[in-house]
Residue frames as a rotation matrix with the C-alpha (Angstrom) as fourth column:
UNK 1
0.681 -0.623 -0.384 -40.74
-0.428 -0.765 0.482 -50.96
-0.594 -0.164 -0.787 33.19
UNK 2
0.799 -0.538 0.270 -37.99
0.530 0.416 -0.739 -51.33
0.285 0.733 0.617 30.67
UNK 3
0.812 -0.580 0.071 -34.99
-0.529 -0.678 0.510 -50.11
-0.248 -0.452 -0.857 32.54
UNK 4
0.801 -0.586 0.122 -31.59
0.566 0.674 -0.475 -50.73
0.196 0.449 0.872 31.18
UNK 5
-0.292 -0.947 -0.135 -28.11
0.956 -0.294 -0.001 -49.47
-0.039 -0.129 0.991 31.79
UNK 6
-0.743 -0.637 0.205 -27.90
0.668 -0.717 0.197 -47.12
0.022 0.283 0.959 29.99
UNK 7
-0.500 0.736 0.456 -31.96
-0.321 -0.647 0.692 -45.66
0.804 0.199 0.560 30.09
UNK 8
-0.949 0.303 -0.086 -34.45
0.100 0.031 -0.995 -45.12
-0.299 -0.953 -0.059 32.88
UNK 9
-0.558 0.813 0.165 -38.14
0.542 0.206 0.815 -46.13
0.629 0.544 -0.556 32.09
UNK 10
-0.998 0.011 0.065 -40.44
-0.057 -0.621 -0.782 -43.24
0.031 -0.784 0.620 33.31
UNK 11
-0.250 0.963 0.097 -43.64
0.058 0.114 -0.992 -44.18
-0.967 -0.242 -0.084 32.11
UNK 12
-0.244 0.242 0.939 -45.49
0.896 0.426 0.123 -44.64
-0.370 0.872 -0.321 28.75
UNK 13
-0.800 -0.246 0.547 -45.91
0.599 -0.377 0.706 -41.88
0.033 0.893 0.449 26.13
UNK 14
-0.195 0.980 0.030 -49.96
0.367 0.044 0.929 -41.94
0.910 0.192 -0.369 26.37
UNK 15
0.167 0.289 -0.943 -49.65
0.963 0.157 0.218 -40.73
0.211 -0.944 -0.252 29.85
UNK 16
-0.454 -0.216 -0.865 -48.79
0.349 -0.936 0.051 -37.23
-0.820 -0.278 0.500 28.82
UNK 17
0.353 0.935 -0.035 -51.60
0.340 -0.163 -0.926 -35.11
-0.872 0.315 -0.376 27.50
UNK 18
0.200 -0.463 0.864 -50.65
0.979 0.055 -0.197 -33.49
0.044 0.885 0.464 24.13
UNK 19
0.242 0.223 0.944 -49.28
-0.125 -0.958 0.258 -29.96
0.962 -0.180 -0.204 24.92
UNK 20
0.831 0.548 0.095 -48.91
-0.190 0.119 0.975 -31.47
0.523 -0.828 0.203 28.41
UNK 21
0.081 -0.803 0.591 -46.60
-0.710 -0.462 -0.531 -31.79
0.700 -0.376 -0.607 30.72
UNK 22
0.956 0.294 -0.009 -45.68
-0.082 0.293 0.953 -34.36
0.283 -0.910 0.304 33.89
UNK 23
-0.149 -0.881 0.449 -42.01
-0.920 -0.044 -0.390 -34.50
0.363 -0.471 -0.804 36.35
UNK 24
0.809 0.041 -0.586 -40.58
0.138 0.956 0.258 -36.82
0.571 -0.290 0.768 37.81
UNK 25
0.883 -0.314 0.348 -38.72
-0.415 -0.177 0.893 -36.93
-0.219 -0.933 -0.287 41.09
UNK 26
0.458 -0.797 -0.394 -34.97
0.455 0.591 -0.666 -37.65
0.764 0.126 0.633 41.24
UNK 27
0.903 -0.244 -0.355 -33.60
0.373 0.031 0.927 -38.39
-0.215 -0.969 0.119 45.01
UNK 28
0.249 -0.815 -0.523 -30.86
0.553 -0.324 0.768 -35.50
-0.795 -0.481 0.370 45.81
UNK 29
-0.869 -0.347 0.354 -31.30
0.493 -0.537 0.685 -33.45
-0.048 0.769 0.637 42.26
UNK 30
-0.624 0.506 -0.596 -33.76
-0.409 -0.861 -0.303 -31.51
-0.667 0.055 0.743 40.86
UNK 31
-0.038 0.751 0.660 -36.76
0.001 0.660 -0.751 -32.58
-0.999 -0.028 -0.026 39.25
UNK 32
-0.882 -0.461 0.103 -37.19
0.129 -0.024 0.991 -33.41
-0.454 0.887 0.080 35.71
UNK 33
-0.098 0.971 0.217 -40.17
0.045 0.222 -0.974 -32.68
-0.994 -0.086 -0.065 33.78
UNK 34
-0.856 -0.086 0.509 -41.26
0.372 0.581 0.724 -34.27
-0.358 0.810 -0.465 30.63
UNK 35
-0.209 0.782 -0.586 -43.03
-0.730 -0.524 -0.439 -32.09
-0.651 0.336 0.681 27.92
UNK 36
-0.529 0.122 0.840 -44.68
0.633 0.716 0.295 -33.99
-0.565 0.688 -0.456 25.01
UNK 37
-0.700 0.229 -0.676 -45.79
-0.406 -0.907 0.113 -31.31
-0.587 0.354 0.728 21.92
UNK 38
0.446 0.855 0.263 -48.68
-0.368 0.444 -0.817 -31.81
-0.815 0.268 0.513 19.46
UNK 39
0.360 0.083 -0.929 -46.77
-0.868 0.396 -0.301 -33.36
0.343 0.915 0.214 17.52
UNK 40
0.994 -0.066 -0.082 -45.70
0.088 0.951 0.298 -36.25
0.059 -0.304 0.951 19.74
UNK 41
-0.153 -0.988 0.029 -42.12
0.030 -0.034 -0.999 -35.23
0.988 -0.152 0.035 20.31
UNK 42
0.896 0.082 -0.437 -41.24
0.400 0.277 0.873 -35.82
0.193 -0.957 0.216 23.88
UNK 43
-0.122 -0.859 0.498 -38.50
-0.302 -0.446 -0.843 -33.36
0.945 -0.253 -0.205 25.65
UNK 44
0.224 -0.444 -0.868 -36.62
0.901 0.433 0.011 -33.84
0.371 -0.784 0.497 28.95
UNK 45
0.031 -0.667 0.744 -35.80
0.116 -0.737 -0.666 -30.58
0.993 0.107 0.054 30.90
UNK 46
-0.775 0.164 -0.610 -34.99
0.570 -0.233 -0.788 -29.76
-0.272 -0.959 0.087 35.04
UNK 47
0.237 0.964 0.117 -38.20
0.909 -0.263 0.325 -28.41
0.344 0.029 -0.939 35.88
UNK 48
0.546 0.126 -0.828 -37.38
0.324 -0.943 0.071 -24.48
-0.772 -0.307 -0.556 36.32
UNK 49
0.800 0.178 0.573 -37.15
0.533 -0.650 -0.542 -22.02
0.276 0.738 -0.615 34.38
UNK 50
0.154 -0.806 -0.571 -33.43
0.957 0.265 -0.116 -20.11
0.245 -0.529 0.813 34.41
UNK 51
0.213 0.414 0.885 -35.12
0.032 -0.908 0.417 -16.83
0.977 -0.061 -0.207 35.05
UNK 52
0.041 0.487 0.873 -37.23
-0.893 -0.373 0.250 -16.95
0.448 -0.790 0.419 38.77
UNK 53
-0.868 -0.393 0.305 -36.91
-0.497 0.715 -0.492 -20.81
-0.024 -0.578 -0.815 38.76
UNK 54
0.130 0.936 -0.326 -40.47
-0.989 0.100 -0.109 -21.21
-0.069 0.337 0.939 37.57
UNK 55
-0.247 0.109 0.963 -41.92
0.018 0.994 -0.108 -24.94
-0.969 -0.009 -0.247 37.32
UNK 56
-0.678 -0.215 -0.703 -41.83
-0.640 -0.299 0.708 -25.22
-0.362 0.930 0.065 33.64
UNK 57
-0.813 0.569 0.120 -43.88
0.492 0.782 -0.383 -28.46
-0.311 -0.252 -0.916 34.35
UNK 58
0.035 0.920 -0.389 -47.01
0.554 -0.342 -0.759 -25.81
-0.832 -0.189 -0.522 35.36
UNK 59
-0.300 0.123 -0.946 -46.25
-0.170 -0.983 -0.073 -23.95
-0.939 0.139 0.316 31.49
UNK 60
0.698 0.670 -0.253 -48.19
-0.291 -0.057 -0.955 -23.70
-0.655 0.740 0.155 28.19
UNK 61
-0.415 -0.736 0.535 -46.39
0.240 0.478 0.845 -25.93
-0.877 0.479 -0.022 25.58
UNK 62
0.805 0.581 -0.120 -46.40
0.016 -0.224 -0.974 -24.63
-0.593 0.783 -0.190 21.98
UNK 63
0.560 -0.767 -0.313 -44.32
-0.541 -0.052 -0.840 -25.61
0.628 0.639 -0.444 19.22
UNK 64
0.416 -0.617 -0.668 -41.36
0.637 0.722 -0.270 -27.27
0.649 -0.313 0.693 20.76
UNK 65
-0.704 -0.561 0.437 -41.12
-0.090 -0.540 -0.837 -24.31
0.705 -0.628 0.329 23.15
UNK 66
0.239 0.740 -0.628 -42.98
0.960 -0.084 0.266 -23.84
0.144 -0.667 -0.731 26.77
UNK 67
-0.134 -0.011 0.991 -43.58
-0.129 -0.991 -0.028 -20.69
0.983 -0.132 0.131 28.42
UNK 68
-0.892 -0.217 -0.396 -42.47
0.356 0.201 -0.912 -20.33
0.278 -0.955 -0.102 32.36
UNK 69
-0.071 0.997 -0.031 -45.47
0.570 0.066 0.819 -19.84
0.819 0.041 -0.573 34.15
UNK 70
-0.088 -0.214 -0.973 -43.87
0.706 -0.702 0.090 -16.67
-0.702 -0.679 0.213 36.46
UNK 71
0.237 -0.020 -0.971 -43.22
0.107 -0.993 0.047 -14.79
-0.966 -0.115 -0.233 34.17
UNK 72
0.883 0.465 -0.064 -43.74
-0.144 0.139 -0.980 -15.86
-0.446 0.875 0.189 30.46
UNK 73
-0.169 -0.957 0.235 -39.90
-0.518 0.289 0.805 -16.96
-0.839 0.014 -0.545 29.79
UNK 74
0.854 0.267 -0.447 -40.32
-0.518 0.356 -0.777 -18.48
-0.048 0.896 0.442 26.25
UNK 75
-0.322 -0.762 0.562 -37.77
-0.765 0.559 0.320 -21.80
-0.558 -0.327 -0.763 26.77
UNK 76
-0.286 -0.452 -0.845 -36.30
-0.831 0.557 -0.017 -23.90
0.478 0.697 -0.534 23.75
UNK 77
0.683 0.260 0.683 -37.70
-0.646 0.651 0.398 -27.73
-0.341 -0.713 0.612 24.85
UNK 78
0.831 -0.497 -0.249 -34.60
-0.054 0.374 -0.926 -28.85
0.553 0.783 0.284 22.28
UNK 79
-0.386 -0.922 0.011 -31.51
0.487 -0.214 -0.846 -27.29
0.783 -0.322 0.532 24.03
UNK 80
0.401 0.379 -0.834 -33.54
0.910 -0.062 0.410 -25.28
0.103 -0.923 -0.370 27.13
UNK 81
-0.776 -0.595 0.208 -32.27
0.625 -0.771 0.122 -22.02
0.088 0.225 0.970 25.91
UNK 82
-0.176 0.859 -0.481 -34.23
0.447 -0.366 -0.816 -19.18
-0.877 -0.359 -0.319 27.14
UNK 83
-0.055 0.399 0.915 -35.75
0.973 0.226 -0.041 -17.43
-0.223 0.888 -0.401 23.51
UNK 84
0.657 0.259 0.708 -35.73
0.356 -0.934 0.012 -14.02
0.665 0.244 -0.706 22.08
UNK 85
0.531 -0.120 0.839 -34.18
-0.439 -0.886 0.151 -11.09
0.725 -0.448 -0.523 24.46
UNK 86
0.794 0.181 0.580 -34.02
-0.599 0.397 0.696 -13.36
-0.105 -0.900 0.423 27.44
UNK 87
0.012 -0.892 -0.451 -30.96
-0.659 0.332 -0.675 -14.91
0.752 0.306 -0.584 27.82
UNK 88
-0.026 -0.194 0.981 -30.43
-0.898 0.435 0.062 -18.40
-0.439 -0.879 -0.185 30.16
UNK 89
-0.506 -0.240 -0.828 -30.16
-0.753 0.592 0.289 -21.93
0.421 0.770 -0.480 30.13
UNK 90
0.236 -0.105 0.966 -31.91
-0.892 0.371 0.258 -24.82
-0.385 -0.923 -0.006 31.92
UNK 91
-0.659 -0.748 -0.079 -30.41
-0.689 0.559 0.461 -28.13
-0.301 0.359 -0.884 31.39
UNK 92
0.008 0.260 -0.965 -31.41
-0.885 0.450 0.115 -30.91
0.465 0.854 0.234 29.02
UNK 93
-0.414 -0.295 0.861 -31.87
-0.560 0.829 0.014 -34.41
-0.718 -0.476 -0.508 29.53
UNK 94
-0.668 -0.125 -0.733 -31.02
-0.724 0.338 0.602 -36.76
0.172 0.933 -0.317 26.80
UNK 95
0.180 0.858 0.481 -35.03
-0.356 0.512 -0.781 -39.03
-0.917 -0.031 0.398 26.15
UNK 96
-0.962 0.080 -0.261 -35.47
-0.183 0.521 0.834 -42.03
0.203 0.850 -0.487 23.60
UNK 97
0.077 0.997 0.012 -38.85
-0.969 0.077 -0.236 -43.63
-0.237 0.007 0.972 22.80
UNK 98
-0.829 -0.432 -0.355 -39.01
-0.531 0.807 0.258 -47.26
0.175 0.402 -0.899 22.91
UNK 99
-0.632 0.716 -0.297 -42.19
0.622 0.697 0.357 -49.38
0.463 0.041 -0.885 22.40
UNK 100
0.405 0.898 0.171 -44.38
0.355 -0.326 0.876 -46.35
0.843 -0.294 -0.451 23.61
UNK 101
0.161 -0.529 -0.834 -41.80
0.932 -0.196 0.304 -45.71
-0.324 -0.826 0.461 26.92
UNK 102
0.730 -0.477 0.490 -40.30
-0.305 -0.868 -0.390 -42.69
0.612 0.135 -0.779 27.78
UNK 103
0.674 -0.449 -0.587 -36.66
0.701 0.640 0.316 -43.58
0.234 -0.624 0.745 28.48
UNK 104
0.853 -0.516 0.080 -34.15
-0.508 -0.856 -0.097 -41.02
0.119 0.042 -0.992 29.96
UNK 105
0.126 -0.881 -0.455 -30.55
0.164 0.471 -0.867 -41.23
0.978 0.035 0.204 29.78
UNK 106
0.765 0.027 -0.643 -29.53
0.593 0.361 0.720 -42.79
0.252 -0.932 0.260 33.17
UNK 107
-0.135 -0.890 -0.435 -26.28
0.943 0.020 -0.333 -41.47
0.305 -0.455 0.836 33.38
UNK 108
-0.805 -0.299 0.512 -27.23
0.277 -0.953 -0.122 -37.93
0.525 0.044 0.850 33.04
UNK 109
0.437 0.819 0.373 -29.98
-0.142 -0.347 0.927 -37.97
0.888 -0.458 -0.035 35.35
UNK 110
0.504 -0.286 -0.815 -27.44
0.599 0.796 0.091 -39.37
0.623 -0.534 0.572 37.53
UNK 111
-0.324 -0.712 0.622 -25.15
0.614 -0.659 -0.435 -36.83
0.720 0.241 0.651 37.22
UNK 112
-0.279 0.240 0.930 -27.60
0.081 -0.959 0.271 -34.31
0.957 0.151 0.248 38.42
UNK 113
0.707 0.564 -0.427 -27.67
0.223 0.394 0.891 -36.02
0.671 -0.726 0.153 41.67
UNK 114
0.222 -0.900 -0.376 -24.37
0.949 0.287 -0.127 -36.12
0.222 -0.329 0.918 42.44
């Protein structure tokens, strides 16, 4: 683990499939789930969708967007804007890459506890 102030080490890069998807628990907030696209970008977003609340976690990454897996919500993994027609938001969470980590910004995962 490579936790520091200011970042929270969730696990290593290679541990999410390309296209793929895994969360990660955060005591008293909502869960966070970490896409990773075929091109090796890595996004941060709460894990629902600001539709039905869908697990975005459980949806088909393509391009730097997923698709909710209720009801096909087509959600920005940049800014979590909902795409086309559909109008919502679900919040971001600022991710760095260090030595192969995936590191989220602490405060704002904090935040979302509180």
């Amino acid at each position: 683990m490579f936790d520091t102030p200011q970042w929270l080490d969730v696990g290593a890069v290679a541990d999410i499939p390309p296209r793929g998807a895994r969360t990660v628990a955060v005591e008293g907030a909502d869960e966070i789930a970490i896409f990773r696209t075929s091109g090796d970008r890595i996004y941060a977003l709460v894990n629902r969708c600001p539709h039905k609340k869908g697990p975005l976690s459980q949806g088909i990454v393509h391009g730097d967007s997923v698709a909710c897996p209720l009801h096909n919500w087509i959600i920005s993994l940049a800014t979590g804007e909902a795409q086309g027609e559909d109008k919502g938001c679900t919040p971001t969470i600022p991710v760095k890459i260090d030595a192969g980590r995936i590191l989220l910004c602490r405060s704002t995962t904090l935040q979302m506890a509180a």
